[in-house]
Backbone bond lengths (Angstrom), bond angles and torsions (degrees), N, CA, C in turn:
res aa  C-N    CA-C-N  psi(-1)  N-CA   C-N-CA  omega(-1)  CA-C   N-CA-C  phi
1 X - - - 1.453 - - 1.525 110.96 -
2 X 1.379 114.12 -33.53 1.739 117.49 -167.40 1.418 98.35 -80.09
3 X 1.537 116.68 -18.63 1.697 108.84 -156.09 1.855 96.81 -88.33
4 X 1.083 105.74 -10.85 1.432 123.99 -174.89 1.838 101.11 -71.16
5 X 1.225 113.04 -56.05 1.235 127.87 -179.90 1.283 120.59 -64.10
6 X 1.521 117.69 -45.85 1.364 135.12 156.30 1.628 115.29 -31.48
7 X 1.241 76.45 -55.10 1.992 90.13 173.78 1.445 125.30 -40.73
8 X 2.048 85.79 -79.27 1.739 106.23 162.98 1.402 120.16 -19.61
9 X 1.675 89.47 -75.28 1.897 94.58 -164.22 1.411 99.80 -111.19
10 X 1.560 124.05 83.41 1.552 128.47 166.31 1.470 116.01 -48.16
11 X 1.239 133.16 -21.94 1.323 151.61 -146.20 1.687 100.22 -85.10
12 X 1.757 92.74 -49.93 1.176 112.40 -148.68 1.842 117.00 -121.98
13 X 1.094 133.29 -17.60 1.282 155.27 167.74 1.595 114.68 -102.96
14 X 1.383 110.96 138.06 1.808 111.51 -178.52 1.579 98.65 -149.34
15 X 1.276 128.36 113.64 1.593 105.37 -176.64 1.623 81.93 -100.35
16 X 1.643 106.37 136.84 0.705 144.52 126.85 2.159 132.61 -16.07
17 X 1.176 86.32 -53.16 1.350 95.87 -155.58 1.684 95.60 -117.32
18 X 1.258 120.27 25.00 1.216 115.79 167.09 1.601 121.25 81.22
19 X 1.455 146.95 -154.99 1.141 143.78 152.75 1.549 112.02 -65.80
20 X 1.452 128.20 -21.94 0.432 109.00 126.55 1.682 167.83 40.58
21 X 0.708 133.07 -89.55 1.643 155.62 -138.38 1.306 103.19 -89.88
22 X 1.709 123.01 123.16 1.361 134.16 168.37 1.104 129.49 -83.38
23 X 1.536 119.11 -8.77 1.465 122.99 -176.66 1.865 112.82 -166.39
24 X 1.528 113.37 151.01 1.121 106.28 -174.39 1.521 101.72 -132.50
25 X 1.260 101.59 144.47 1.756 100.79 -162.83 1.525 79.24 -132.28
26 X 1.505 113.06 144.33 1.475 137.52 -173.51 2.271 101.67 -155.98
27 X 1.367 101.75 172.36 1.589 101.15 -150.45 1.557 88.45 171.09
28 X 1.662 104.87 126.01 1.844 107.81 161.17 1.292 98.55 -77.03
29 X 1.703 77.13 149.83 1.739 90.47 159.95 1.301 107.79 -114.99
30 X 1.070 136.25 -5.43 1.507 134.23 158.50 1.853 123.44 -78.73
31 X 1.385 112.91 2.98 1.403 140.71 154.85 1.275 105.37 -167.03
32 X 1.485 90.86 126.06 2.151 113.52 -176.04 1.553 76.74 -105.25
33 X 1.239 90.13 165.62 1.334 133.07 173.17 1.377 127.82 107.94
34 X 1.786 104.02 0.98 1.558 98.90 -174.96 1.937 96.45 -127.82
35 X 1.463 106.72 136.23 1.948 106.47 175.64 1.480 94.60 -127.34
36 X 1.437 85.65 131.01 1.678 93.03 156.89 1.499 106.44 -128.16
37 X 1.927 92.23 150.97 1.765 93.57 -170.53 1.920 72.65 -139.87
38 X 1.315 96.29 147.54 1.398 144.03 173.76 1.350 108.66 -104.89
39 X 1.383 133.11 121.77 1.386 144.28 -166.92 1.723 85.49 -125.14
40 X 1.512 100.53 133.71 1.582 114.87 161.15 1.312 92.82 -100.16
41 X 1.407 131.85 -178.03 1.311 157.01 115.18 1.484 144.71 -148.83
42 X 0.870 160.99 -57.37 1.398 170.88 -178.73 1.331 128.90 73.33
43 X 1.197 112.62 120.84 1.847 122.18 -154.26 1.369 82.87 -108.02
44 X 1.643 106.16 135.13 1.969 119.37 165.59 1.725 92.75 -116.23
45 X 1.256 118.78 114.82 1.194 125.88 177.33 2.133 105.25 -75.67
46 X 0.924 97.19 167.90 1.872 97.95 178.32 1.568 112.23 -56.53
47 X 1.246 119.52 -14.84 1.259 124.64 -169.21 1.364 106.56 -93.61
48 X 1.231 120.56 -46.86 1.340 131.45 -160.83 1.393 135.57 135.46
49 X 1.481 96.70 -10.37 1.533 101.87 177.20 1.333 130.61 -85.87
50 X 1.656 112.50 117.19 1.549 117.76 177.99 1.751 113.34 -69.12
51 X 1.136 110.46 129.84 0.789 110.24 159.63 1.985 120.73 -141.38
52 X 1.546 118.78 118.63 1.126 144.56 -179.46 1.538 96.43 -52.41
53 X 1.842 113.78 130.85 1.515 116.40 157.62 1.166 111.40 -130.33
54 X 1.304 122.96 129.28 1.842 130.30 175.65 1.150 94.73 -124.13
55 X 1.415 99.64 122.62 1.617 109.73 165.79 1.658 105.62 -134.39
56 X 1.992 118.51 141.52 1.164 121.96 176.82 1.635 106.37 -95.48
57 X 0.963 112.14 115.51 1.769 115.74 139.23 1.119 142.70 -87.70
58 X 1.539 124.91 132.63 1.200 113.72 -168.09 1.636 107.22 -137.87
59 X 1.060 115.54 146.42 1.371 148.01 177.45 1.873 116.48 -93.21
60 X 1.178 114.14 130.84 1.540 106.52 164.94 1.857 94.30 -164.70
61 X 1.626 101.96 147.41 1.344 114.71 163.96 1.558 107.25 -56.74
62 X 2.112 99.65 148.55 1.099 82.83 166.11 1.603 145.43 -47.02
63 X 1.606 110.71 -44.74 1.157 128.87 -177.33 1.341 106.73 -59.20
64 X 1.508 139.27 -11.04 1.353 123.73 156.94 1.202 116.53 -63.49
65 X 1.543 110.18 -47.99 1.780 117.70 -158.81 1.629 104.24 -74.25
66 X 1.127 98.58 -15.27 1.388 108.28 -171.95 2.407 93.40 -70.10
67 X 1.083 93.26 -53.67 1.600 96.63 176.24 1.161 95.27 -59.63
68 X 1.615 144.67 -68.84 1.366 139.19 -119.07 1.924 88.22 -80.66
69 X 1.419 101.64 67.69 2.155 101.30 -177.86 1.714 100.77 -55.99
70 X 1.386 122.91 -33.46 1.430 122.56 171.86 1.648 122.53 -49.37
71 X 1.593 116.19 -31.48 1.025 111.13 -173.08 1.693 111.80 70.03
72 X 1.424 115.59 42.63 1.619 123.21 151.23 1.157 129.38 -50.85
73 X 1.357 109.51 -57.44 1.375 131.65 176.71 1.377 101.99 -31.93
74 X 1.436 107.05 -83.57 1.463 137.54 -172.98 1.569 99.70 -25.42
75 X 1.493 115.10 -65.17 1.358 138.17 -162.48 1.256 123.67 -94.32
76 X 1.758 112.42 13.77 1.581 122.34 -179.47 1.417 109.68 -97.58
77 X 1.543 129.07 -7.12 1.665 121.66 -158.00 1.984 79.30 -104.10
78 X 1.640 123.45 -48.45 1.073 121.59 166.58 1.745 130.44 -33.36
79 X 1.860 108.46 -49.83 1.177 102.33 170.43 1.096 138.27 -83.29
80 X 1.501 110.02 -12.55 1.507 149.97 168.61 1.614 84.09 -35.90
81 X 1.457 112.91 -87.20 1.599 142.48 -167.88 1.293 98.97 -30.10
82 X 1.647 118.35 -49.15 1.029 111.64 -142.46 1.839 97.45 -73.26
83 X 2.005 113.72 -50.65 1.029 87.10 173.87 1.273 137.55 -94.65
84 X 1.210 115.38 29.86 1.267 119.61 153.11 1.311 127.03 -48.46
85 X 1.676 107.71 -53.64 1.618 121.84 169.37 1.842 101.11 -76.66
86 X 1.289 132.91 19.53 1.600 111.38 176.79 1.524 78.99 -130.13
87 X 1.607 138.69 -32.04 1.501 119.57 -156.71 1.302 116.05 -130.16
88 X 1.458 104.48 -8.24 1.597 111.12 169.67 1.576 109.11 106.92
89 X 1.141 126.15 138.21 1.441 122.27 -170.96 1.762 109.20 -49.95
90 X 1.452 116.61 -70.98 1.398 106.12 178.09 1.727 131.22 -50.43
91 X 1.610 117.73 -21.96 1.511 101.64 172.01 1.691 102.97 -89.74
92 X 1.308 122.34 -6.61 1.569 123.56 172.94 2.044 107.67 -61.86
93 X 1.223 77.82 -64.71 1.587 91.34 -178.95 1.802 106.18 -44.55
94 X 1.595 111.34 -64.70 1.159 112.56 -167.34 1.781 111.84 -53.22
95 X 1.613 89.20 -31.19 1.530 91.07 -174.09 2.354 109.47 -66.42
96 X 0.955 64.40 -46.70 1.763 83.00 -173.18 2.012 91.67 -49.43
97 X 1.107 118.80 -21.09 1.480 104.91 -171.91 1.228 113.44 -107.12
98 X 1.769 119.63 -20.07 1.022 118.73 166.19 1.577 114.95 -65.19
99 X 1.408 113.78 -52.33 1.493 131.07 173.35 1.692 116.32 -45.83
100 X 1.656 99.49 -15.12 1.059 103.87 158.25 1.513 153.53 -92.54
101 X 1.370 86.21 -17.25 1.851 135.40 169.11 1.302 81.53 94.72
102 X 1.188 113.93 115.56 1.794 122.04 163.90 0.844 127.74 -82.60
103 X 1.974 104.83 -22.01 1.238 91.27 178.42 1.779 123.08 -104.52
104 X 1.718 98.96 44.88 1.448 108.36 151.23 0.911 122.50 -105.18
105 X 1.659 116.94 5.03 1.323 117.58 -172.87 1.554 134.82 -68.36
106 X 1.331 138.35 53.02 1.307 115.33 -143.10 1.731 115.74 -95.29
107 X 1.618 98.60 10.97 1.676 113.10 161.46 1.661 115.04 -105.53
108 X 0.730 96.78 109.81 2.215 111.60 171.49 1.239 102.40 -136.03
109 X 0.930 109.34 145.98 1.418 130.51 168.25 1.712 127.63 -161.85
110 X 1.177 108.36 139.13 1.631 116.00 -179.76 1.164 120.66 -112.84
């Protein structure tokens, strides 16, 4: 999924860890204080069934959360999920970074 992104935004994405890679952590640098990391994984139950997990975490200084009076923060790993299950992990992710302005992003990492 990350090598996909890598692709997209050469500018701005580098995995690290090859194809590889379980998670992608991104962060402005034109306002610090907020990280989001994207967890891949994939569970094979005894039977056989794959099943794909993306989950967002996020990080922010107090003095952000202290602004975010909406409670985004709180309520971004939830909507994250949600379109994950309506758009598929990679246009979730991509979306979540555009929505983030990506292109201030000049920390990513995998």
């Amino acid at each position: 999924m990350f090598e996909h992104l890598s692709q997209r935004h050469p500018n701005s994405v580098t995995i690290s860890e090859g194809t590889e890679a379980t998670q992608l952590t991104f962060s402005r640098s034109d306002q610090p204080g907020a990280t989001f990391t994207v967890h891949w994984t994939i569970d094979i139950s005894n039977i056989g069934k794959v099943t794909p997990k993306v989950q967002l975490v996020t990080k922010a200084t107090r003095q952000l959360l202290k602004m975010d009076t909406h409670g985004v923060f709180a309520r971004l790993p939830k909507r994250f999920e949600e379109k994950v299950n309506s758009h598929g992990a990679r246009q979730a992710t991509e979306l979540l970074m555009i929505a983030s302005s990506l292109n201030a992003f000049t920390k990513i990492t995998v």
